[in-house]
C-alpha positions in Angstrom: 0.0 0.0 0.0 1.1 3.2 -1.1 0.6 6.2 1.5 1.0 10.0 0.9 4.2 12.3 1.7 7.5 10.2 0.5 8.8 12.3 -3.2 9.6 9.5 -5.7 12.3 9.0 -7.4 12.9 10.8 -10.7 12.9 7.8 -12.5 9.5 6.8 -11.1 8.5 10.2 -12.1 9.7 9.6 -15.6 8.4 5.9 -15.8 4.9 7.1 -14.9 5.1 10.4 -16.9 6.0 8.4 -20.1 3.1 5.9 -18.9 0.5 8.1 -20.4 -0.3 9.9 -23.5 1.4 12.8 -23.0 1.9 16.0 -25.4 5.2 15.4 -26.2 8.4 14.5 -24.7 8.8 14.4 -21.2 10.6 17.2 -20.1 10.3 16.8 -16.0 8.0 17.6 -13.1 7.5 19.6 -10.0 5.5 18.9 -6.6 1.8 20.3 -6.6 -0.4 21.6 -4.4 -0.7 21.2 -0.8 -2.8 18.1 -0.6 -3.3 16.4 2.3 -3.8 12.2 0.4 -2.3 11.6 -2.5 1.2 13.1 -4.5 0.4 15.2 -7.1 3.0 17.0 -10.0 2.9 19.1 -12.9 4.9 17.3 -15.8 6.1 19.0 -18.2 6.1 17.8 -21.8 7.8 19.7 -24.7 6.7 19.5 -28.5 7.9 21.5 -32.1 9.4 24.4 -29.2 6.2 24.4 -27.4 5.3 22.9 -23.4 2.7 21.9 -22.2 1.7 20.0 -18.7 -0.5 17.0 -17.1 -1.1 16.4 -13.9 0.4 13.4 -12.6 -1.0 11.8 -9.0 0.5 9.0 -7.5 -2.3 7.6 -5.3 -2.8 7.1 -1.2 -3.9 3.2 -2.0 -3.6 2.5 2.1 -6.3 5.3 2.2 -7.9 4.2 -1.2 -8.1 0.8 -1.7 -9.7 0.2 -5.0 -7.9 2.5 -6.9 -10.1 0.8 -10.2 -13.6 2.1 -8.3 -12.2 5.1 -7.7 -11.6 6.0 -11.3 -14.6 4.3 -12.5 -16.6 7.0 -10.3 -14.2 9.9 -11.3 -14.7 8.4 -15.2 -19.1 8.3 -15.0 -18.8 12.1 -13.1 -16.9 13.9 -15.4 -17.8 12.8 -18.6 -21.9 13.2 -17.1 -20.9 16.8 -16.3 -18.8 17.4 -19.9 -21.8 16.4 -21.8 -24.3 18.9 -19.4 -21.3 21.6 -20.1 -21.6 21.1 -24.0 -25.2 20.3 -24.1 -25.7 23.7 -22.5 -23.7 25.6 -25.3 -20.4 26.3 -23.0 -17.6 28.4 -24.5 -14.7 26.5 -23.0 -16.3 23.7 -21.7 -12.4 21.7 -21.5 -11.3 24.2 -18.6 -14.8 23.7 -16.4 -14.4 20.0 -15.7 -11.5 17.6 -14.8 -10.4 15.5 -18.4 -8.7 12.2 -17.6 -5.4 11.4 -19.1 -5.5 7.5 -20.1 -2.4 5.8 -20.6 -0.9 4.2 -23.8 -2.3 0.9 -23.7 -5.9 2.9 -23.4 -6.4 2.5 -19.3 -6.8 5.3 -16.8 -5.0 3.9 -14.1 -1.0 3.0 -14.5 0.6 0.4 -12.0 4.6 1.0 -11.8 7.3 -1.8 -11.3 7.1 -1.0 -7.2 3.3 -1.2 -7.3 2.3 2.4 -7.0 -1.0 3.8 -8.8 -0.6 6.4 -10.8 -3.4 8.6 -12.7 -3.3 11.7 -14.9 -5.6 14.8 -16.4 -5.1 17.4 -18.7 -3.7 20.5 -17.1 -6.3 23.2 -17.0 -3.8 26.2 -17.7 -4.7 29.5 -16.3 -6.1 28.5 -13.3 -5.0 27.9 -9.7 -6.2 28.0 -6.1 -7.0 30.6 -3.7 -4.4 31.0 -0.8 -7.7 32.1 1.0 -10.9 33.9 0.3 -9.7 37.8 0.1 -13.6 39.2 -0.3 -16.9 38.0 -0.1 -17.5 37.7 -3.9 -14.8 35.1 -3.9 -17.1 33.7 -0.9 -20.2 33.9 -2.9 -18.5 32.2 -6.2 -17.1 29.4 -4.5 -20.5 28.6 -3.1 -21.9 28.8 -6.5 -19.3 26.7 -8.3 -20.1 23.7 -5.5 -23.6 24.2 -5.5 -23.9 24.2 -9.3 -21.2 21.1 -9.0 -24.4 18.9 -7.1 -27.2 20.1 -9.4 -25.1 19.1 -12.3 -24.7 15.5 -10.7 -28.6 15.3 -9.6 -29.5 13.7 -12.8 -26.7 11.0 -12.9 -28.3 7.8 -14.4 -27.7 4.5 -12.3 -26.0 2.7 -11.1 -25.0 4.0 -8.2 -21.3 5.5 -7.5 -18.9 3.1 -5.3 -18.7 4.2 -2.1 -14.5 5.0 -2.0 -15.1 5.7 1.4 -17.0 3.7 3.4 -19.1 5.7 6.3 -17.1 9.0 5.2 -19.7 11.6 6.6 -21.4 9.0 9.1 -21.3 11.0 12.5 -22.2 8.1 14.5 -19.5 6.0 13.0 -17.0 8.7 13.5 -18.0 9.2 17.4 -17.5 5.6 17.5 -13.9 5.7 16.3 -13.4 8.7 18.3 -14.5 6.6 21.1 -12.6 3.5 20.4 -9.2 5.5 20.2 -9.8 7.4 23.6 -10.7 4.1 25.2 -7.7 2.3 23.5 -5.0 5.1 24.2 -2.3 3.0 22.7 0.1 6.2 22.8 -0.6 7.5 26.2 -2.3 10.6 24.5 -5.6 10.5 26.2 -4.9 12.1 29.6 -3.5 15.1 28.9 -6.8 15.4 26.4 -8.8 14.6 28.7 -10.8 18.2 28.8 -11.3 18.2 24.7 -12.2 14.4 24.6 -15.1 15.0 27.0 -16.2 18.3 24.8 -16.0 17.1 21.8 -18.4 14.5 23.2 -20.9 16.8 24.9 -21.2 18.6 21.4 -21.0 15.4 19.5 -24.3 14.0 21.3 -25.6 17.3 21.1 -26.2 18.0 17.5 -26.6 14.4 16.9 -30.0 14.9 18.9 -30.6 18.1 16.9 -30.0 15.8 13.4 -32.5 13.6 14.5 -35.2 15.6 15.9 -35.4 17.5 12.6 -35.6 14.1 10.4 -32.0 14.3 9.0 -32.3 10.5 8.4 -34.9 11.3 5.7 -32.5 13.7 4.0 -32.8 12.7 0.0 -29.0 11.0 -0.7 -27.5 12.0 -3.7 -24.2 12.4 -5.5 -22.2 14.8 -3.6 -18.3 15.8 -3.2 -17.6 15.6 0.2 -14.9 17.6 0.5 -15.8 20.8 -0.8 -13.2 23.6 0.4 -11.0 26.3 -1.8 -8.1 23.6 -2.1 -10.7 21.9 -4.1 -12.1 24.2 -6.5 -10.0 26.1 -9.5 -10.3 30.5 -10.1 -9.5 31.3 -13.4 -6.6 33.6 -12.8 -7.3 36.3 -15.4 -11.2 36.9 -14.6 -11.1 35.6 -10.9 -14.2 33.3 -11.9 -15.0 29.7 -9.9 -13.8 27.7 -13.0 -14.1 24.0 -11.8 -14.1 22.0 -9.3 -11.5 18.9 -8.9 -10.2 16.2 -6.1 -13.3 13.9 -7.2 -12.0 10.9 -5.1 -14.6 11.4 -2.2 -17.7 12.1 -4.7 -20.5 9.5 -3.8 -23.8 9.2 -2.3 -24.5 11.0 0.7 -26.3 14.6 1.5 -26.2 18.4 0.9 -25.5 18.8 4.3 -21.9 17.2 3.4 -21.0 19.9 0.7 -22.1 22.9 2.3 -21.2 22.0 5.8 -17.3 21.8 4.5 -17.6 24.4 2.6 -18.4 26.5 5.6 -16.0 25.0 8.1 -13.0 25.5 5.4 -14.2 28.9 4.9 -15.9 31.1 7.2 -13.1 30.8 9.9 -10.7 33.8 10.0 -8.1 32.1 11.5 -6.3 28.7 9.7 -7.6 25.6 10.1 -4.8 24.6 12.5 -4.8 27.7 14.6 -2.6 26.9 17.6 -4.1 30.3 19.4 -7.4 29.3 20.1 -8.7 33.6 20.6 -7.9 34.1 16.5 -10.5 31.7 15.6 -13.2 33.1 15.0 -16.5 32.8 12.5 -17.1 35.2 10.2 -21.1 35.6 9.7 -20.8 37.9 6.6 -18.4 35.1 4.2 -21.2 32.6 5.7 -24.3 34.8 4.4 -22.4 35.2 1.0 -22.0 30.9 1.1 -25.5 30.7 1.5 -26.8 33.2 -1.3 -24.1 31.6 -3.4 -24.6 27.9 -2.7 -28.8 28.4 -3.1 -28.1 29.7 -6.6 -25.7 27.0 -8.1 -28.0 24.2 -6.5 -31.1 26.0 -8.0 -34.0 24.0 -8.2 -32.2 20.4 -7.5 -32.6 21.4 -3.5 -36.1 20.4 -1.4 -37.4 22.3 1.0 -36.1 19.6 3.8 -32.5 19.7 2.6 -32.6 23.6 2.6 -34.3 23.8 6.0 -31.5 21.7 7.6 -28.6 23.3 5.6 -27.8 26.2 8.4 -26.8 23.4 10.6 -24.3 21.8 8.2 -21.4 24.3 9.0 -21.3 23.2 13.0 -22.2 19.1 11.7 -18.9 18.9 9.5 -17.0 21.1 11.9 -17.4 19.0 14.8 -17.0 15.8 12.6 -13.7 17.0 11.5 -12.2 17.7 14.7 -13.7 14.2 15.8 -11.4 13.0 13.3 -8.3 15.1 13.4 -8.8 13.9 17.2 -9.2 10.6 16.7 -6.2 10.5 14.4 -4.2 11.8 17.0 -5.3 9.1 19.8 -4.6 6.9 17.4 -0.5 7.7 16.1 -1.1 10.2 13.4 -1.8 7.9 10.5 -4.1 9.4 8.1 -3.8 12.7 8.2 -0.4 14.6 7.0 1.2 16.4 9.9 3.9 19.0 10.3 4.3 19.0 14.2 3.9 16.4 16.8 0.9 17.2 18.1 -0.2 18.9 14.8 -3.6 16.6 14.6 -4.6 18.2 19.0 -4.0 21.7 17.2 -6.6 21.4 14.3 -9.2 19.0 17.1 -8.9 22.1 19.2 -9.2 24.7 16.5 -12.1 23.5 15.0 -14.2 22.6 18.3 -13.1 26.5 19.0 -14.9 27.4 15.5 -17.7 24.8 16.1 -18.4 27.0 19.8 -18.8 30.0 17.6 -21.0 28.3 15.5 -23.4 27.1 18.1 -23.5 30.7 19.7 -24.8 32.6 16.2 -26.9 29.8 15.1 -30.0 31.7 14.8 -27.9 34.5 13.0 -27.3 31.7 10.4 -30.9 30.1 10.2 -31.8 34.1 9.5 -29.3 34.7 6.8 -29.8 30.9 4.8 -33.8 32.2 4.9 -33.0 36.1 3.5 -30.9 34.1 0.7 -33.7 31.4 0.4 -36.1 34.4 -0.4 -34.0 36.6 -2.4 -32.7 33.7 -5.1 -33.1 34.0 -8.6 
């Protein structure tokens, strides 16, 4: 199994680069990106005096472990949302969604001599991420792009998409893990988190009874992305436009609730997501009110009336969920998320239960701002 974070070799690199159909001769490759799961370069091919790129990933298969149903989701979404794009008369319908990259021998996937998985797209030039969201526009087309990402996914025809990720978004799941590792302690880790092991419980429980007493289990499931943060979406560079949306590994059935929440934890908190000084986190109620209007007119008329009456809580859901996990992780030796420090995984648990608090206090601020931008859509 092949995990995240260890640079291969150049002539790995060059093995896999040649691997696919490239434009042109290989010409080398650089590190991409900050993410978190899998390796991901921009290699460089040159052709008649002119360059061009792919994206090369070499995949997490100890986090992934069918590499062949993850591609055969990422294969059914974007060429479902290529045909909406050129059905609906799109200028540059090749820069708006992700184009897969197969290799010589005509499969998407290529396996190298030491058994890693690699994959490729076409480089989508012109474009890049957002350090951070610098104005509430930028707030307000991000939400757009992701909410226009699920309504363009609403009429996928069967069958369903694998689940690459069993239980991703399952609270109780997650709260059992979380559980499980505090009870474990196989590090020793769990006294001296004693006080954030038993809040992230109280709140835990808490909006799990808030779920439930407004029907969440009834919540229509869908194709969604699951991970749905600026990291994940591409601006093009010249007109600062929400171009499209990419790191399709986690798309599958599950709720609105998923996209949205994320979407607000990632981006409503002025401080970073690992803040180690809890008093700069704090949750910015204007970027949220931009999310909603935003996120209500890319989903357009795909949303019900339940899933839109349930979305203000999403935010605080996926919030609390993520430092469930980042705790958890911790407990548990640090192995799936990527960490910089030795107690890197305690400073994101504690930094988002900080955001989650903030949440919880303006929660009828946000149930007032997601109706205003319910009843001033388009």
């Amino acid at each position: 199994m092949v995990q995240a974070g260890g640079q291969p070799g150049v002539e790995a690199l060059r093995r896999a680069a040649h691997a696919f159909a490239g434009p042109g001769v290989y010409a080398g490759a650089e590190r991409l990106g900050r993410g978190l799961i899998h390796d991901s370069f921009a290699a460089r091919y040159e052709r008649d005096g002119a360059g061009a790129r792919l994206v090369l990933q070499r995949l997490n298969t100890s986090i992934f472990r069918e590499p062949r149903a993850l591609m055969d989701n990422l294969l059914r979404v974007t060429e479902h949302l290529r045909r909406r794009l050129l059905a609906s008369g799109v200028s540059d319908a090749e820069r708006r969604s992700l184009r897969v990259v197969y290799t010589r021998q005509g499969a998407p996937l290529y396996v190298d001599p030491d058994g890693a998985v690699w994959r490729a797209f076409h480089c989508i030039e012109g474009a890049g991420n957002l350090e951070g969201l610098a104005s509430v526009d930028q707030a307000w087309q991000s939400a757009r792009a992701f909410g226009a990402f699920a309504a363009g996914l609403a009429d996928l025809p069967p069958p369903r998409l694998h689940e690459t990720l069993p239980h991703f978004h399952d609270l109780a799941r997650r709260a059992k893990a979380f559980e499980t590792a505090a009870r474990d302690d196989r590090l020793g880790r769990a006294g001296a988190s004693r006080g954030l092991i038993d809040a992230l419980r109280a709140r835990t429980a808490e909006i799990h009874r808030e779920l439930a007493a407004r029907d969440f289990a009834r919540l229509p499931r869908r194709p969604v992305h699951h991970d749905c943060k600026l990291d994940n979406l591409l601006f093009d560079r010249a007109s600062g436009e929400a171009l499209c949306v990419i790191d399709l590994d986690t798309v599958m059935d599950g709720t609105l609730l998923s996209d949205f929440g994320e979407l607000v934890r990632s981006s409503t908190n002025r401080a970073a997501e690992d803040e180690p000084e809890l008093e700069r986190v704090a949750f910015d109620l204007e970027r949220f009110q931009a999310l909603a209007s935003g996120y209500l007119t890319g989903v357009g008329e795909s949303i019900d009336e339940h899933e839109r009456q349930l979305l203000p809580l999403a935010g605080r859901l996926l919030t609390l969920m993520n430092a469930v996990r980042f705790l958890t992780d911790y407990l548990s030796g640090d192995v799936y998320f990527r960490i910089e420090r030795a107690q890197h995984n305690l400073e994101r648990a504690r930094a988002q239960l900080q955001l989650a608090e903030h949440m919880r206090a303006r929660q009828a601020e946000m149930q007032e701002c997601f109706e205003q931008a319910a009843a001033t859509r388009p």
